[in-house]
Each structure stands twice: as structure tokens, then as C-alpha cells.
N, C-alpha and C positions, 0 to 999 in steps of 0.2 A: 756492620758487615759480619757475616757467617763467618767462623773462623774453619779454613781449613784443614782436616787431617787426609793423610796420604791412607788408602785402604791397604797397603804393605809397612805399614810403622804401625806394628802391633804395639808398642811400649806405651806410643801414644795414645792410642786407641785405650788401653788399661788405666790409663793415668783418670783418661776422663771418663771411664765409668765407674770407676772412684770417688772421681769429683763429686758425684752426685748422689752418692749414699752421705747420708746425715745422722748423726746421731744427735739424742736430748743431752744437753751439756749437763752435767753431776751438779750444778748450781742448781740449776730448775728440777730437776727430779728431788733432789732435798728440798726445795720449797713446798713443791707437791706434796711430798710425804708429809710434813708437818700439815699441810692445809686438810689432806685427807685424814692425819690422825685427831685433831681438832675436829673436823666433822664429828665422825665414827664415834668419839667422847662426848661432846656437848650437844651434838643435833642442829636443832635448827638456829638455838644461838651461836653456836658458831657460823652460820652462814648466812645470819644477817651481820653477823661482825666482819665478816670478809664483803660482804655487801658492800658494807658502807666504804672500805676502805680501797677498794679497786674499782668500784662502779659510781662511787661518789654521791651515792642516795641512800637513805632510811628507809628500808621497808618496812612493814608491819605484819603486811601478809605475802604471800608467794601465787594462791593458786588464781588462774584467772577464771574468771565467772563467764555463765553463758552470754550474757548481758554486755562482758567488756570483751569478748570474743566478738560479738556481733556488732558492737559498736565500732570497732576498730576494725573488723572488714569492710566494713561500710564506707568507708572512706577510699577503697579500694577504685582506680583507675576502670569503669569499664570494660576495656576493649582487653586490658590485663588478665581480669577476673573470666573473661573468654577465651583466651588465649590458655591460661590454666588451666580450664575443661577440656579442651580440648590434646591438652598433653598429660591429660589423665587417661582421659581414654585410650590414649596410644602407649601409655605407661602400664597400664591394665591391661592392654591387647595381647604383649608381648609377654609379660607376667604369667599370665594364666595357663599360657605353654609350658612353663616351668613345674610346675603342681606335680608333685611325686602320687604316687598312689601305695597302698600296705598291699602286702600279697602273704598269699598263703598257702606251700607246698604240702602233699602228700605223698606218704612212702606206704612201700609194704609193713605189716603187724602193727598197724595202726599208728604208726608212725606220723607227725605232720609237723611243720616246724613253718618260721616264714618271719616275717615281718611290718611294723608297723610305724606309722608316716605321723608325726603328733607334732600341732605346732608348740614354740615356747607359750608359756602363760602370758606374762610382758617382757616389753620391751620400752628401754630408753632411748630420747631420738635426744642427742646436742644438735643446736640449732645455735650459731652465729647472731649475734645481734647489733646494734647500732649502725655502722656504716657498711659495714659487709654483712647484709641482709642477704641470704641465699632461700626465697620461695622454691624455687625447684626444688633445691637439697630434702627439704619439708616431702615432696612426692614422692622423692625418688630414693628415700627411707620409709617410710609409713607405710605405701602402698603394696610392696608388694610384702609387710609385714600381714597387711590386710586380705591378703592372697593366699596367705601362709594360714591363714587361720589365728594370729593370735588375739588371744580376748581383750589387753589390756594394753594400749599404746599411750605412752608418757612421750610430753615432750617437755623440754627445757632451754632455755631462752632467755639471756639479761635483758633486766627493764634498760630502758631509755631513761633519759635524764628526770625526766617525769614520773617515772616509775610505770611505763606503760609498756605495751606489749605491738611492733610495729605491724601496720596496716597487713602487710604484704603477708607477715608468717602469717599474721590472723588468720586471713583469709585462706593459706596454703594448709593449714592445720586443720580450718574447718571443711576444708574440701575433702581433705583425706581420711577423714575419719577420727581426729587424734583424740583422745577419751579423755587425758587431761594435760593442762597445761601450767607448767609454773615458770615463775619471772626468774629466772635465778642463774647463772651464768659463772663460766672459769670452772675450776680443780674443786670447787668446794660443790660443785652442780655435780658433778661425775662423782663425790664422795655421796652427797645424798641420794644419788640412786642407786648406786652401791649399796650401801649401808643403810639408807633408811631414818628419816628422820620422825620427829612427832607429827610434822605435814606430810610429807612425800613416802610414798611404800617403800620399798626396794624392791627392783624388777632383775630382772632375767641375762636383758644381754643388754649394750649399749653401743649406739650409733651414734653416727655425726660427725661432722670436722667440727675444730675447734683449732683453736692457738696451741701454743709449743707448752704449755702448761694445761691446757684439756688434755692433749696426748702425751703429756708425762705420766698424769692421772687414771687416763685410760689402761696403761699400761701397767700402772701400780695394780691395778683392782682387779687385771686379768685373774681368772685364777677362782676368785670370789664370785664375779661375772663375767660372760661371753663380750669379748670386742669384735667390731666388725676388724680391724686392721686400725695402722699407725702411720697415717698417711705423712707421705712427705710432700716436698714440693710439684705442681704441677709439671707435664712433660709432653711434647708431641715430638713425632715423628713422619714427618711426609716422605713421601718414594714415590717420588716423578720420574716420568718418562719425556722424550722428547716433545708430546702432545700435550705436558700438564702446561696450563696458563701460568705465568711468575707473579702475575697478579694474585690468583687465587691463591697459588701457594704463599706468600709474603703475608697475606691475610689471613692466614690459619696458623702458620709461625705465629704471627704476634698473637692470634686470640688465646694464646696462652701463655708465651712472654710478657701480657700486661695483667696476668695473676699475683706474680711476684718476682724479685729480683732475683729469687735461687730457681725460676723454673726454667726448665730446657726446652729450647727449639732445636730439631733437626733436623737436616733436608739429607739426603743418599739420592741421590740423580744419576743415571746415566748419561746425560748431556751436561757440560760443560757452560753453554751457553742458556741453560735454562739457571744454573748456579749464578752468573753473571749477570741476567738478570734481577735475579732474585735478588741480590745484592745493592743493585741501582734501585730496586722497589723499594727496598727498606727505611730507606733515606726519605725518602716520598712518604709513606705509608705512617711512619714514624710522625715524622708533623704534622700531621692531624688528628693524632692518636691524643685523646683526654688523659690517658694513663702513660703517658711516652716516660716518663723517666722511669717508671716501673720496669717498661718493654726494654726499652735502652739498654739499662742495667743488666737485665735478663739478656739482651741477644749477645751485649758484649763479653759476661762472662761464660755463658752457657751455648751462646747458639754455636752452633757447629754444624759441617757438611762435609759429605764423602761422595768421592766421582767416583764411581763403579761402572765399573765394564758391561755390567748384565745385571736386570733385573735381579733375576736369585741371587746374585752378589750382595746387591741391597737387600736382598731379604735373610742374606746369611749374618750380617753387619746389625740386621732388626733386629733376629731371635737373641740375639748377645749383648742388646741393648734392652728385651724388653720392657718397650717402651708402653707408660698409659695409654697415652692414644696413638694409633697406626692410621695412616691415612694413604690409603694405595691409592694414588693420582696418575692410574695408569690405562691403558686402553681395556683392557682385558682385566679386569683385577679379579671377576671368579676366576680364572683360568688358574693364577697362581695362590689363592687360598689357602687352598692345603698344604702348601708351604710356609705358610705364618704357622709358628707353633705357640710364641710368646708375644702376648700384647695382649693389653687388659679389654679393649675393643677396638674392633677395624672397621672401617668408614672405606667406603668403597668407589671409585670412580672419580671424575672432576666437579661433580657439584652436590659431593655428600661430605659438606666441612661437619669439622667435630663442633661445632657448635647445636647442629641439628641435635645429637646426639646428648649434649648439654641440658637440651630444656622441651627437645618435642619429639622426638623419634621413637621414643618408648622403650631404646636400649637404657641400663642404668647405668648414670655416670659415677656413682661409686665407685674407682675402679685402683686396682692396685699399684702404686710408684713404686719409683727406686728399683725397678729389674725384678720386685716383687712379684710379677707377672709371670715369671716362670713354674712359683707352683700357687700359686691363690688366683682368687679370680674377682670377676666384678662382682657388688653386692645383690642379691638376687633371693627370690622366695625362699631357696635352700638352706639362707643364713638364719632363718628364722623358724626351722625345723629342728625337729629331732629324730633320731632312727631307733626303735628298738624292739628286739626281737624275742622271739617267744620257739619253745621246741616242747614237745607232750613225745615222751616214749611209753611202748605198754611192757609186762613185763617181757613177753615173747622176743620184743626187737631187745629188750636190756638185758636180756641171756644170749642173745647173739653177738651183743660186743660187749661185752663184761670182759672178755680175757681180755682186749685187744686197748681197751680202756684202762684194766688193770696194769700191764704190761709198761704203759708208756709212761703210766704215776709212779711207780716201785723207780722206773728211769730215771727219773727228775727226784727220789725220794720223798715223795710228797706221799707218803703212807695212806694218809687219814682220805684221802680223794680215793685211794687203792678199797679201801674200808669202806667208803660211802657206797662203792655196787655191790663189794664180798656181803655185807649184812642183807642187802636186799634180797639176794640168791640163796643165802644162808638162814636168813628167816622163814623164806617161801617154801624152801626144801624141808624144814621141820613143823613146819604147822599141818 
């Protein structure tokens, strides 16, 4: 059962979006630091030494060959390996909208200044591996890297007990482009592409989920390299109206209640009777759910619901939760849009679950927790860019603001900026 809070008990309200910020416990961040400084020192023997000791196999080598890429999709499901295509294309459809373009202004005295659109060089994708296999994750980082323009896409991936590489990323890796791939996994996988080992280059930026010791490590290496974000627990958000089905709704609750035990479900309804529902569904829904003690755990600590008088009520109750996923399950849901200002993406109507969104829709599910949605956003071609600008003056326009340039440097005492235009003016007047 939803746990109730009253939309007038602001205390409680704060308490629980509290609750769901999380931080890396000072245990596991010092272990990362040692695993990252052992890297960054020994290279790659350090990271068959952590190999062996948290993945419980001997490697020998890391990178995987074209041969064991192809072998190991090969083994790929069919109707899967279709399904994939087909949410590539719709992951590239919507991508390719994103594409910045460089421009380039001109003034009078020959003036022109402007800017230019460059992707990174590479980029590293962490990829999950053994029982939480995420093939999406594989597109929905890669591709619109491959959007972006960049030349060099790394992924990374612990072997399996065999020291293999599973079916599914194979396949997801070779679909999207990925240029190379190594077996290697955990804080010491984020330390070599960081850093760089005698096998693996060091790249540019790094993506991916990983465990609470990838995003320790992630976080360490900021700085050194671009992170996509520090993701926390999964989150949804439904905003029903009198019309949403308690089926439907109960069933997009759990599809992210059964991620894990710290992720949140929550309903904001205007009906009261559609909360009541929702609540007899769960019971039901719940029993037949393969991951039920996950979801359980999840709806009994986290789930929550608010009866709100008016839609914008629930959407004022949204923007203060921003939530990862929004799901307006309302008759009109463009109507109120532009009133969402925070949510990492919104799903729109009664049969646009965030599942769709997940694995076919072509939006990216990258998408920012923990309320982090009010100033970052979801991962998109932009993260895989750079901006940088360019300005030519001649001397004609540098004698029209030379004082006005000097003026503000002498202000900040910054002399020597004052000196960089007086020699120009001062040179030109004596030659």
C-alpha cells in the first residue's frame, strides 16, 4: 500500500524528499580511491588483480576480438536482435534533432567572432554485466555519441564466470557502433579509462551505470574526465486524473519499484478512488511479479501518494519532486506541459508507460534522479560535445574599444590586459 501524505503537511512532504537523496558512504569512496590509485600506479596489473579478486576469474587478456564479438551475438534471440533495430532507429530519429550546428557572426571594421560545434574525441560507455545485463543502456549511450560525431567509442563490461562477453551487449555494442570493447568491470574499469592503461587508452568522458563503487569512482576521476552524472536510485512519478486506469497506473508503479529496494513510486491523483484502487491493485500485481520482494520493499518504503485538488496542484507537488520519470495519465496532458518545468522525461497520456521510453521510443533513458532534474537533464548528443569560440578584430574595431577595454582592466587591476591593447595602439602610432 501507497503510503499516504496530506498535500498541507509540508514537514512531511521535506522529510521525504530527503529520504531519497543518497549519498556514497566514506567506506566505499576510500575503497575506490585505493582501487583507482593501484590502477593509475601499476596499470593493467592492477586490474587483473582486482579481477581476479571480485569477479573470481584469471584474465589474461581484456580486449574482445572481432571473432568473439561475432560469436557471442550470434547466439542472440532473433526476434531480440529485431526488436534492437528497430529501437535504434527510433533512438537515431530522435537524436539527430539534437545536432547543434557552429555559426559565425559579423560586425562592422571587419569584425567576425562566432562559434564552433566539435565532438569529444572518445568516450567511455560502463556497461553492467552478469545478471543485470542492460542491452538498451549499450544504445542509449553509444548512439547518440555516434550522433555527436565522436571518433572513438570504448566500452567496458566484466567477463562472466568464463571470462566471456554476454550475448545480449555483444550484440547491443555491435549494433551501435562500439570501436572497442574490454572484459573489465568495477572502480578499477573507471580507473583504466581514466587513466589509461598499457591495454586500454584513456578517453575523454565516461558513461554508464554501474554499482555504488562505479559511482564512487566515477566521481573520483571527475575533474580528470567528463561524467555523464551520479545516478541514484530509480523514480517514477504518475499524475492521474479521474480517467487514468488503476491498472495501468499499479503497472508503471512497479515497473520501477522492481529496480530496486531504494527506488520510489509515486502516484498525485486528484481522485481519491483511483488512489484506492491503486492500492487493491497492488496486492494483485504484486503476486505475480518475478521481482515482488524487490517491488515490495520498494513500494513499502518509498511508495507514496498525494490527493490533490487540481491537476496543477499535482504538478506544483511534481516540480518539487523532480521526479526521473513524469507520467501525465491525464486526458489532456499537452494542454498542461508547459507547466512541467522539472522532470528528466514525461510520458504523456494513458498508454505512453515509461517502459516505452526504456527501450523503444527513441527518448534517452539516461535520465537525471534524486531531484537532480531541476538543473541537468537527460543524456543526449549535447553530452558529447564541446563549444568553442573563435573572435578576429582588425585594428580599426581595436581602436574603437581600446579605452573602453582599458578602462574595465585598470578596474579589476589587472594592468598587464590594460598593456596587451596600449602596445598595439602604441606600436601602430610609431611605425
Amino acid at each position: 500500500m501507497l503510503r499516504e501524505i496530506s498535500p498541507n503537511n509540508t514537514k512531511q512532504l521535506r522529510e521525504f524528499l530527503d529520504s531519497r537523496m543518497t549519498d556514497i558512504p566514506d567506506s566505499v569512496m576510500h575503497a575506490a580511491m585505493d582501487i583507482l590509485s593501484a590502477v593509475k600506479k601499476e596499470k593493467d596489473a592492477a586490474c587483473f588483480r582486482y579481477t581476479r579478486q571480485f569477479d573470481g576469474i584469471e584474465m589474461t587478456s581484456w580486449r574482445v576480438t572481432e571473432e568473439e564479438l561475432a560469436q557471442a551475438a550470434s547466439k542472440c534471440d532473433p526476434f531480440f536482435m529485431e526488436s534492437m533495430q528497430k529501437a535504434k532507429e527510433n533512438i537515431l530519429y530522435f537524436h539527430m534533432a539534437q545536432k547543434q550546428n557552429s555559426y559565425l557572426l559579423q560586425k562592422e571594421d571587419g569584425v567576425y567572432l562566432g562559434q564552433r560545434v566539435l565532438p569529444l574525441d572518445s568516450i567511455g560507455i560502463y556497461v553492467p554485466g552478469g545478471r543485470a545485463q542492460y542491452p538498451s543502456s549499450v544504445l542509449m549511450n553509444a548512439l547518440p555519441a555516434k550522433v555527436a560525431g565522436v571518433e572513438r567509442i570504448v566500452m567496458v563490461t566484466p567477463p562472466d564466470k568464463e571470462g566471456s562477453i554476454h550475448p545480449n551487449i555483444a550484440f547491443a555494442a555491435k549494433l551501435a557502433g562500439v570501436d572497442e570493447i574490454y572484459k573489465i568491470g568495477g572502480a578499477q574499469a573507471i580507473g583504466a579509462l581514466a587513466y589509461g592503461t598499457e591495454t586500454i587508452r584513456p578517453v575523454d568522458k565516461i558513461v554508464g551505470p554501474g554499482n555504488i563503487y562505479v559511482a564512487a569512482a566515477k566521481k573520483l576521476v571527475f575533474g580528470k574526465v567528463d561524467i555523464d552524472m551520479i545516478a541514484g536510485p530509480s523514480e517514477i512519478l504518475v499524475i492521474a486524473d479521474s480517467g487514468a486506469d488503476p491498472v495501468y497506473v499499479t503497472a508503471d508503479l512497479l515497473s520501477q519499484a522492481e529496480h530496486d529496494p531504494m527506488a520510489s513510486a509515486i502516484l498525485l491523483t486528484t481522485d481519491r478512488n483511483v488512489l484506492d484502487a491503486v492500492n487493491k491493485e497492488l496486492e494483485k500485481q504484486l503476486a505475480a511479479l518475478p521481482r515482488r520482494a524487490i517491488a515490495e520493499e520498494s513500494i513499502r518504503t518509498y511508495g507514496t501518494a498525494i490527493v490533490c485538488d487540481t491537476i496543477e496542484e499535482c504538478i506544483e507537488f511534481s516540480n518539487a519532486i523532480a521526479p526521473e520519470h513524469l507520467e501525465l495519465m491525464i486526458e489532456d496532458p499537452m494542454k498542461v506541459l508547459n507547466r512541467v518545468r522539472h522532470a528528466g522525461s514525461v510520458f504523456m497520456g494513458y498508454y505512453t508507460c515509461e517502459s516505452i521510453g526504456d527501450y523503444y521510443g527513441g527518448t534517452n533513458h539516461v535520465l537525471p534522479t534524486g531531484g537532480t532534474a531541476r538543473f541537468s537533464s537527460a543524456l543526449g548528443v549535447d553530452a558529447f560535445i564541446k563549444k568553442s569560440s573563435f573572435l578576429h578584430y582588425t585594428k580599426e574595431a581595436l581602436d574603437k574599444g581600446a579605452a573602453y577595454i582599458e578602462s574595465m582592466a585598470e578596474q579589476e587591476h589587472l594592468h598587464g590586459h590594460a598593456n596587451a591593447v596600449l602596445v598595439r595602439s602604441r606600436h601602430e602610432d610609431n611605425v
